[in-house]
C-alpha positions in Angstrom: 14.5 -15.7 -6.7 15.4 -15.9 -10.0 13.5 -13.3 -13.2 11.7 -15.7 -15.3 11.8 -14.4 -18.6 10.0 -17.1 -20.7 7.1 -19.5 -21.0 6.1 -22.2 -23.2 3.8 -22.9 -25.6 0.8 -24.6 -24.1 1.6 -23.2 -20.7 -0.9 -22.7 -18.0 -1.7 -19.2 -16.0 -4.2 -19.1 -13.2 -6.3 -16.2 -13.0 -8.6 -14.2 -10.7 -10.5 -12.8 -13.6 -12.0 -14.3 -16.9 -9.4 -14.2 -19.8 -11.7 -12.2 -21.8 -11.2 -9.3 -19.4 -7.5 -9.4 -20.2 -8.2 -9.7 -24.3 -7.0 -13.0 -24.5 -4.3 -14.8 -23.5 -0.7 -15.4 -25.0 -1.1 -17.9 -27.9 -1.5 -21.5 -26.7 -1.6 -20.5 -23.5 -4.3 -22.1 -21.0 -6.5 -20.4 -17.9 -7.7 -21.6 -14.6 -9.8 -19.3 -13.3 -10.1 -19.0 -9.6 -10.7 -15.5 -7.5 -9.9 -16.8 -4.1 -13.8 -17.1 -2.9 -14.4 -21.0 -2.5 -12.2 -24.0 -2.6 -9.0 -23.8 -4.9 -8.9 -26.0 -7.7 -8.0 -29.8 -7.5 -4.4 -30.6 -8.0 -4.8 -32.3 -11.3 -5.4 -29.0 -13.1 -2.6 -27.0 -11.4 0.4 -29.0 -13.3 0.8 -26.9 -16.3 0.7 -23.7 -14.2 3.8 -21.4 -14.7 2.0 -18.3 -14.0 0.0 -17.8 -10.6 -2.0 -14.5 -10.3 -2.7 -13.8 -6.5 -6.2 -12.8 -5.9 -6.6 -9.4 -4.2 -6.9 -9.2 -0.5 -7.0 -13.3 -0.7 -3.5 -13.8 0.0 -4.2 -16.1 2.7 -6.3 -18.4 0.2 -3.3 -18.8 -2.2 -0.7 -19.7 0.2 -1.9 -23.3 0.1 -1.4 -23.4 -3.5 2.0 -22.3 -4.0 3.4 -25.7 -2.9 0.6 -27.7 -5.6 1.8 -26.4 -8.4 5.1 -28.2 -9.7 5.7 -25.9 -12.8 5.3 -22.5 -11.1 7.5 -20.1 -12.3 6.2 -16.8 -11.5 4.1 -15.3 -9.2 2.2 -11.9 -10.0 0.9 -9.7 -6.6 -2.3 -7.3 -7.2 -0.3 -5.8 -4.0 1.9 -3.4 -3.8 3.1 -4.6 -0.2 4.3 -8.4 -0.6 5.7 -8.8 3.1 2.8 -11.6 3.8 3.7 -13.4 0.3 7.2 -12.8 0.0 8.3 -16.3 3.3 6.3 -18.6 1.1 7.2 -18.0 -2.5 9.2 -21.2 -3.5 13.0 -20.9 -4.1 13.5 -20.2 -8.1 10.0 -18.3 -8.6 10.1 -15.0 -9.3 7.4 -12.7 -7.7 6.3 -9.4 -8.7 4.5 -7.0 -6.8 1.7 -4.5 -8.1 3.4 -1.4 -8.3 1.6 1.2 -9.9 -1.8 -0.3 -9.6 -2.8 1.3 -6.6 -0.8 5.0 -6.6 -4.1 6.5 -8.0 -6.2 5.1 -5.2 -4.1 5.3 -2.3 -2.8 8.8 -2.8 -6.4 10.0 -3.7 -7.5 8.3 0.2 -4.0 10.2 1.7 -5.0 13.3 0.5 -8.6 13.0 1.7 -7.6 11.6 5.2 -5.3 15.0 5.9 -8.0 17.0 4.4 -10.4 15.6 6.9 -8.5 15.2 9.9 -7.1 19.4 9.0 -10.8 20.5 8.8 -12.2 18.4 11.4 -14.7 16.4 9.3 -14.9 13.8 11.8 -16.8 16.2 14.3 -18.9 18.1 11.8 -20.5 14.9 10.5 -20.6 13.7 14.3 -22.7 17.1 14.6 -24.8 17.0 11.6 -26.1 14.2 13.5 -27.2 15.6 16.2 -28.3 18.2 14.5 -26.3 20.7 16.2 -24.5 23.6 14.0 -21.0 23.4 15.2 -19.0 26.3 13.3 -15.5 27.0 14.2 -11.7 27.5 13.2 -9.8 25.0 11.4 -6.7 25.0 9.7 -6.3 24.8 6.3 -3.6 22.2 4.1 -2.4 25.8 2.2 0.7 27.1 3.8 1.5 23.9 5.7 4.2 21.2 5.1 3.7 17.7 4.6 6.0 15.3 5.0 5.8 12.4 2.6 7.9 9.4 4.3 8.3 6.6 2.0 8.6 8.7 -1.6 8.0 5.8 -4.3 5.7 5.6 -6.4 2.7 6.0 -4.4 4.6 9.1 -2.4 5.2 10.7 -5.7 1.2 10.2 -6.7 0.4 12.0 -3.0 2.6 14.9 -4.3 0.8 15.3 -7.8 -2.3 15.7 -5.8 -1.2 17.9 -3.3 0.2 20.4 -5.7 -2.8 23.0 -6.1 -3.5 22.6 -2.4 -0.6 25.7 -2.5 1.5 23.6 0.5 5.4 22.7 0.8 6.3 19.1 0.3 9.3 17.1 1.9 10.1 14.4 0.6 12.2 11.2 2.1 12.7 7.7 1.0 15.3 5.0 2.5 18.7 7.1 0.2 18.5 10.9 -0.5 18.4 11.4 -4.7 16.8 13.7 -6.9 13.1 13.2 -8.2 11.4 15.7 -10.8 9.5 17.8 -8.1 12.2 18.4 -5.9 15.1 16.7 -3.9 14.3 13.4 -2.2 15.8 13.7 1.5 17.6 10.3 2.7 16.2 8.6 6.0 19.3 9.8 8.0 18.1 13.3 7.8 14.4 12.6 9.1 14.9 13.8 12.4 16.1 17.0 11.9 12.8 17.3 9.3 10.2 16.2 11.4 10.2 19.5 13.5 9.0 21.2 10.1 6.6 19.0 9.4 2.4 20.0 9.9 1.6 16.6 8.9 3.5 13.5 8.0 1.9 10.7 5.0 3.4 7.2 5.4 3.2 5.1 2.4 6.4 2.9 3.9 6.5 -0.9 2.8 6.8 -3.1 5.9 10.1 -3.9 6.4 12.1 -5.2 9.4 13.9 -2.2 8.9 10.4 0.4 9.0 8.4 -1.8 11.7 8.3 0.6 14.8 10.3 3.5 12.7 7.0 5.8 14.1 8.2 5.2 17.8 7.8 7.4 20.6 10.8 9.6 19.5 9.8 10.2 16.1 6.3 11.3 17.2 8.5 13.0 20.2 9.7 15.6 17.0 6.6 16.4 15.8 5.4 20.1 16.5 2.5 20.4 18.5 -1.5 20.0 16.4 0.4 18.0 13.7 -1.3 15.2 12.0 0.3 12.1 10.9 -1.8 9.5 7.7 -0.9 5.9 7.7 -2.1 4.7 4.3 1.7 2.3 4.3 1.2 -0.7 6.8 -0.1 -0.4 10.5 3.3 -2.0 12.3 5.1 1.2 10.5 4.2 3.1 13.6 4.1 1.7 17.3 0.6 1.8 18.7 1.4 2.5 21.9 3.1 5.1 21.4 0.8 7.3 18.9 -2.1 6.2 21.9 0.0 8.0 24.1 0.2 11.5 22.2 -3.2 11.2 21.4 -4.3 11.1 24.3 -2.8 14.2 25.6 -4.4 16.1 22.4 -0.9 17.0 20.9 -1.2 14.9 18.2 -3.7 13.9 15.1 -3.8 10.9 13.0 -6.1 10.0 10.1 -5.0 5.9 9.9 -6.2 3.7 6.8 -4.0 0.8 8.1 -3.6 0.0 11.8 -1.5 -2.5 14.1 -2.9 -5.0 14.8 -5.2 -5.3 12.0 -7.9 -5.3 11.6 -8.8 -3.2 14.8 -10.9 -5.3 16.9 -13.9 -3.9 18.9 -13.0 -2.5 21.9 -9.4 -1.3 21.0 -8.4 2.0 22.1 -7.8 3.5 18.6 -11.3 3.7 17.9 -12.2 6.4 20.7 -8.9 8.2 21.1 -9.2 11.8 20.8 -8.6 13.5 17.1 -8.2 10.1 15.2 -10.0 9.1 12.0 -9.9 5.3 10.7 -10.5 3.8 7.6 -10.8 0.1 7.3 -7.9 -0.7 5.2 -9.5 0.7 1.9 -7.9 3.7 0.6 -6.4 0.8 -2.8 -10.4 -0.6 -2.6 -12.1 2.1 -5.8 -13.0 1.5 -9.1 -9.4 2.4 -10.0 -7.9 -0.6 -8.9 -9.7 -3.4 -11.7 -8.4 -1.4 -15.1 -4.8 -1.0 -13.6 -4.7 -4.7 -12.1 -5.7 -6.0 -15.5 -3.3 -3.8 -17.5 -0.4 -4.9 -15.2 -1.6 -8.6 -15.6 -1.9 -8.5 -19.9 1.6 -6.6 -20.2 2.8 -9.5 -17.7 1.7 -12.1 -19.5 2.8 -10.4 -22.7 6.5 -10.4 -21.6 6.8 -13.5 -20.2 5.8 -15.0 -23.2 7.7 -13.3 -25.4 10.5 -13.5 -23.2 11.3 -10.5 -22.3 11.9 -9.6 -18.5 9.0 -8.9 -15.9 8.5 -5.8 -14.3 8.4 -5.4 -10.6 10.4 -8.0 -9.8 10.6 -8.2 -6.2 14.3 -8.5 -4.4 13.8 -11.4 -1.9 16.4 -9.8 0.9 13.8 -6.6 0.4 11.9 -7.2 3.7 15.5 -7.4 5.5 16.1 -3.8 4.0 
């Protein structure tokens, strides 16, 4: 996949949101608007289209298009993870992913998961409604470690907002290096870490290399009441084998992203013992518009000037 750097005068960008809401385009540029909801446009307005802006969570609706537009040089995520986009970007388009749009959000929904799941929220509100007054001992997130397991730039934004919650932090991306809060441990050393860990955040990518990585012996490591956050993909972790500690009560998890996805009725995540769910919407706030938008206009803004586009995704990244 080549990085485009460069469009013409005159050339065409298809949007999910009015150009107004951007400022304005690039001069001479020209918009198609189309947010995913409803048929996609008719091919005789796609040929001028260099620049194809995904709609958020409608993926699925764009795929179609990305073989209908014959001048398609770029195309921009609202995403962070790209895994579903990444097979059927054309050969000699560049695609960017939204990194940085949704650290904000999806550290805020981390934090609050392990919060909840630590204090036993879940049961409390499941007792306010039967209006029974259900004191007790809980642990508390000061004192504990948490284990951030993916640290970019959404495991860095979980940091920054645990910070005054007076815990210890480790953190561990795919290669050990140094980061501004602290050293950043390298995969190879996650087993021996695990055993430290109170509660582990996943904000991992999906990869072939991090599908499964939370198998049966990684949860194996894991000290006895800890709690583990999914707010990274659902196939990051092996289903079965998360169901299994749960259901001896060794284990917590507080899960914003499940496998398979979404849960149907009837699964047996949704009544195993000490698990919270969230339907997939810790990046779903008020947060996420501004940020998408600001990404998009400084997008736009570079490729028309030619200058080169942030993000740029490696195509061999899902093999990593």
């Amino acid at each position: 996949m080549a990085a485009a750097t460069g469009g013409s005068t005159g050339a065409g960008v298809m949007l999910p949101y009015p150009p107004s809401e951007l400022g304005g385009l690039p001069e001479g540029w020209r918009a198609l608007v189309w947010d995913g909801d409803g048929p996609a446009p008719a091919d005789g307005v796609l040929g001028d289209v260099e620049f194809l802006v995904v709609p958020y969570t409608r993926t699925g609706a764009a795929l179609p298009l990305l073989g209908r537009l014959p001048a398609l040089r770029v195309v921009q995520s609202l995403s962070a993870g790209v895994e579903n986009l990444l097979p059927h970007v054309p050969a000699g388009v560049t695609l960017c992913n939204a990194r940085g749009v949704h650290d904000t959000s999806t550290a805020e929904h981390a934090v609050t998961l392990l919060l909840a799941a630590l204090r036993g929220i879940p049961g409390l509100v499941r007792a306010q409604e039967a209006g029974r007054w259900s004191s007790g001992f809980r642990p508390a997130l000061a004192d504990r470690t948490v284990l951030v397991l993916g640290y970019g730039a959404i495991g860095s934004a979980v940091e920054a907002r645990l910070a005054p919650f007076e815990c210890e932090v480790l953190r561990v991306a795919r290669t050990a290096r140094s980061a501004p809060r602290g050293p950043v441990h390298g995969l190879d050393e996650l087993p021996s870490l695990l055993p430290r860990a109170d509660a582990v955040v996943l904000t991992l990518p999906l990869t072939d290399r991090t599908r499964g990585l939370v198998d049966a012996a990684f949860l194996a490591r894991l000290g006895d009441g800890a709690v583990l956050v999914n707010v990274g993909r659902g196939a990051v972790v092996d289903t079965a084998a998360l169901l299994a500690e749960l259901r001896t009560g060794r284990l917590a998890a507080a899960l914003d992203v499940t496998d398979p996805e979404p849960l149907p009725p009837g699964h047996a995540l949704w009544t195993a013992p000490n698990t919270l769910i969230t339907p997939h919407v810790a990046a779903t706030t008020s947060a996420f518009r501004p940020r998408a938008l600001a990404l998009v206009r400084a997008q736009l803004a570079r490729y028309a000037s030619g200058e080169p586009l942030a993000n740029v995704v490696d195509p061999t990244a899902n093999q990593e």
